[in-house]
C-alpha positions as CSV (number, residue, x, y, z in Angstrom):
1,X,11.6,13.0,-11.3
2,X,14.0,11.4,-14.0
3,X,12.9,8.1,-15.9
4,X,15.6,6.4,-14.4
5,X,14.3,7.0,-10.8
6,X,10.7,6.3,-11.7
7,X,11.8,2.9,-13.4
8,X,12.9,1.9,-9.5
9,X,10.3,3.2,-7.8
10,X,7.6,1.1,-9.6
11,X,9.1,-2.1,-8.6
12,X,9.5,-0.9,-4.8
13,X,6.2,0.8,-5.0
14,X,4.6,-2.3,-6.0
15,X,5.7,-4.5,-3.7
16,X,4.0,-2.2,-1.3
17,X,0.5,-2.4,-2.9
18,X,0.8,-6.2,-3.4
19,X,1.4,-6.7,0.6
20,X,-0.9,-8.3,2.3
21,X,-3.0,-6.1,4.8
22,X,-6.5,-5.1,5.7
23,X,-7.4,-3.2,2.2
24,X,-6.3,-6.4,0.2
25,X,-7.6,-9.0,3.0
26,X,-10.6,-6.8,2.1
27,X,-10.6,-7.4,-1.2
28,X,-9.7,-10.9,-1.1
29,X,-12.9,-11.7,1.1
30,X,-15.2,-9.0,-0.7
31,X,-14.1,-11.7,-3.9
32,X,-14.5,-14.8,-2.6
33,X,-18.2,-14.5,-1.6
34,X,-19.3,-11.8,-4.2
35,X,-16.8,-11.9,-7.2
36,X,-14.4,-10.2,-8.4
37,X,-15.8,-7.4,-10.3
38,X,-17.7,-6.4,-7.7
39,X,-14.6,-6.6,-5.1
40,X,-12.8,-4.8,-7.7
41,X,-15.8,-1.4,-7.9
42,X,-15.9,-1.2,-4.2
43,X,-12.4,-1.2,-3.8
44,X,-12.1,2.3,-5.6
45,X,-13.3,3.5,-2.1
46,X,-10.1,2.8,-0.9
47,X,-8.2,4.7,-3.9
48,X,-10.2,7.5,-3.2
49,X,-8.9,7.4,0.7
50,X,-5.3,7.2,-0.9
51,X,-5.7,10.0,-3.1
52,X,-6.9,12.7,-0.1
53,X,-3.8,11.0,1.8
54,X,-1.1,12.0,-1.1
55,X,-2.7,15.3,-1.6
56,X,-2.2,15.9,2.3
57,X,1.4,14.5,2.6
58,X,2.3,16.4,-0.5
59,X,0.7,20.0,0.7
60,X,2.3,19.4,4.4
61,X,5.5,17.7,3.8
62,X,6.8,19.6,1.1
63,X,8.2,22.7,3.2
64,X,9.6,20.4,5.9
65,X,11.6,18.7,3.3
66,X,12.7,21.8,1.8
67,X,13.5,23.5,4.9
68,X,15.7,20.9,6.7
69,X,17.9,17.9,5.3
70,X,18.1,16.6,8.9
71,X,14.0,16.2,8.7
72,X,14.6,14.3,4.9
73,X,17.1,11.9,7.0
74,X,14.6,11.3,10.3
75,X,12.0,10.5,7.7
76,X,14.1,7.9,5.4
77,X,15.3,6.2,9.0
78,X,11.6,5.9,10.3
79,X,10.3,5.0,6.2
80,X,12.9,2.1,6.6
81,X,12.0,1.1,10.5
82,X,8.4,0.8,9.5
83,X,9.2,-1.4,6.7
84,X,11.1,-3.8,9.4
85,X,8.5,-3.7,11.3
86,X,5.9,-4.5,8.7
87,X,7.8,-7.5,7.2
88,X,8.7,-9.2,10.7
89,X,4.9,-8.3,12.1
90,X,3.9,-10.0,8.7
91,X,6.1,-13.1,9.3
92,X,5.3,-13.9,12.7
93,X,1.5,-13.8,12.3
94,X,-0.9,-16.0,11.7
95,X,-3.1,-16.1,8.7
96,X,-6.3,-15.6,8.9
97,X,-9.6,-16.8,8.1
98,X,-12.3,-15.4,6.1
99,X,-14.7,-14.8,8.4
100,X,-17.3,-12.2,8.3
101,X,-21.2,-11.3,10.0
102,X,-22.7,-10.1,6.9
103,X,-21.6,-11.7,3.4
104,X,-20.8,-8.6,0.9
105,X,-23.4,-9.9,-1.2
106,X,-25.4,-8.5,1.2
107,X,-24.6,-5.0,1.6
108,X,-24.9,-2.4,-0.9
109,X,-22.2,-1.4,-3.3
110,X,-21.9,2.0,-1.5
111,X,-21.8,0.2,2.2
112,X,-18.9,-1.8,0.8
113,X,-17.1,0.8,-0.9
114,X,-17.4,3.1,2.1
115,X,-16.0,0.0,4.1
116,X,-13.1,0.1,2.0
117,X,-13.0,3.6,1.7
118,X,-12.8,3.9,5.9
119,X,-9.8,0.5,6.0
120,X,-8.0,2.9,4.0
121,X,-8.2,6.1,5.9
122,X,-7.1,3.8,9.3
123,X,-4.2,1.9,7.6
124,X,-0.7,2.7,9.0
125,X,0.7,1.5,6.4
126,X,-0.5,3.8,4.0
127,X,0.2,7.1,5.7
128,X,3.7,6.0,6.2
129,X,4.0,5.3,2.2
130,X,3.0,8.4,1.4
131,X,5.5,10.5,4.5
132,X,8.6,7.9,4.7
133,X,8.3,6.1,1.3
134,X,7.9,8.7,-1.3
135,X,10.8,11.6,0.0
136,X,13.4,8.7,-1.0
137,X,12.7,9.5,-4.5
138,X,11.8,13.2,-4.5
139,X,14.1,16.1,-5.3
140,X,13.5,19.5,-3.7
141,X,13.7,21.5,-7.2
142,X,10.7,19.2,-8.7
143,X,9.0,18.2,-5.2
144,X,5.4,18.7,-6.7
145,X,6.1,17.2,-10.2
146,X,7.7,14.2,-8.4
147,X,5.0,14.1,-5.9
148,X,2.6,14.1,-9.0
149,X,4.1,11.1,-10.7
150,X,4.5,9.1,-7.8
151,X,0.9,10.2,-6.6
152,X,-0.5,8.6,-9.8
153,X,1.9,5.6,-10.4
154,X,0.7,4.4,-6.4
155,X,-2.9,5.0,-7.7
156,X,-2.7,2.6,-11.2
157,X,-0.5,0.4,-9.5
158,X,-3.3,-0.2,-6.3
159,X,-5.5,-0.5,-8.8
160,X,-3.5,-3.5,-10.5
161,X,-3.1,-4.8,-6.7
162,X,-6.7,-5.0,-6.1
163,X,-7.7,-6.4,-9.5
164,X,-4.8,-9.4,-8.5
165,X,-6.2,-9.8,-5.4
166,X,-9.9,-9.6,-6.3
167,X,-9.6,-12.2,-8.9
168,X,-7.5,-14.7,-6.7
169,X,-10.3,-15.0,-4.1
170,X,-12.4,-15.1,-6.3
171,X,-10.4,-18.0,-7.9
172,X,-9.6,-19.5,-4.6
173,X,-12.5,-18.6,-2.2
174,X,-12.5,-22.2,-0.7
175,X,-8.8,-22.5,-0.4
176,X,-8.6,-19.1,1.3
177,X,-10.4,-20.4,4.4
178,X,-7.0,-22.4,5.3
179,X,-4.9,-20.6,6.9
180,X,-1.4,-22.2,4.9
181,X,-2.6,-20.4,2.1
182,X,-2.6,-16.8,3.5
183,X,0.8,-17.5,5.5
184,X,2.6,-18.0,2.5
185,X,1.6,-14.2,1.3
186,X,2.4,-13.1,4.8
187,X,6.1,-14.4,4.1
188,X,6.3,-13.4,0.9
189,X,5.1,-9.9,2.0
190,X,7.2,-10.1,5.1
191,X,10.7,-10.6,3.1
192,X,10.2,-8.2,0.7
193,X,9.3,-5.4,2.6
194,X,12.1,-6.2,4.8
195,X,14.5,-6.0,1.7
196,X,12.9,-2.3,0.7
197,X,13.6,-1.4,4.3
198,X,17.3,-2.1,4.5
199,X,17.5,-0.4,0.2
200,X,15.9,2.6,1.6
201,X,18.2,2.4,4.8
202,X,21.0,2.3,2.6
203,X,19.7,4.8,0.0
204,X,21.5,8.4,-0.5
205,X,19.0,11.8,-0.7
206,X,18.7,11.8,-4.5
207,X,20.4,14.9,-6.0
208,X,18.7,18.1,-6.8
């Protein structure tokens, strides 16, 4: 993977960490009733999900890839369908509240991490990422080093997502019960990812 292509996959991957879903609405609520450092601990579960994910898509996906450009293409098309989807589901719903049965300040720090931990493992979004989103970048003669790289970069860059999140609820706890506050991450959210969808789309199989 050259410099160049890692230099615009961080902005794109980014984008994806910061949008809004059930691992950051997580860590949002896990904030603003138990603080941020403890949202932020707990929600290592959920890297720890996204780790045995990438190691899954990378040992499974590599010799599809490899063996058929027609399989590279079908993934790309349904990477940037999802996307669509994603951004107009995100636009069209309505925010919601922070509501919960138990507050986080009542559960351990493993209960919550293994919360996290299980979000992650059921989130769509993520398993797409990892099958749709990365082959955009990858190039069959350094699959695994690109796979590593992008792997890691997802990683440190969720990790900056939850520590943003995490500190805004915490910062914002009572605003984050009204539901204009959480719309306008759904549009923001919503319009990017649409944007990434019609760049990858548009995008050509990088060259080996």
């Amino acid at each position: 993977m050259s410099f160049h292509t890692w230099l615009i996959f961080v902005p794109a991957c980014f984008a994806l960490n910061m949008a809004f879903g059930p691992n950051n609405f997580l860590a949002l609520t896990n904030a603003a009733r138990a603080g941020a450092g403890r949202a932020i601990l707990v929600a290592q579960g959920r890297n720890l999900a996204f780790a045995i994910m990438i190691v899954i898509t990378a040992v499974g996906l590599g010799a599809l890839l490899a063996a058929s450009a027609a399989a590279f293409t079908l993934i790309k098309v349904a990477g940037a369908a999802y996307l669509f989807y994603l951004g107009v589901r995100l636009l069209l719903a309505r925010a919601p509240t922070i509501i919960a049965s138990e507050a986080p300040a009542d559960k351990t720090l493993w209960q919550l991490a293994r919360q996290e931990f299980w979000v992650a493992m059921g989130n769509p979004k993520a398993i797409l990422i990892f099958t749709a989103f990365f082959p955009q970048f990858l190039t069959p003669d350094r699959y695994a080093q690109g796979f590593v790289i992008m792997g890691v970069t997802f990683l440190v860059l969720e990790a900056a997502a939850i520590a943003l999140y995490a500190l805004l609820g915490a910062r914002l706890g009572p605003l984050m019960r009204k539901p204009a506050t959480l719309r306008w991450f759904n549009r923001v959210s919503g319009t990017m990812m649409m944007a990434f969808g019609l760049g990858l789309l548009l995008a050509r199989r990088p060259a080996s």
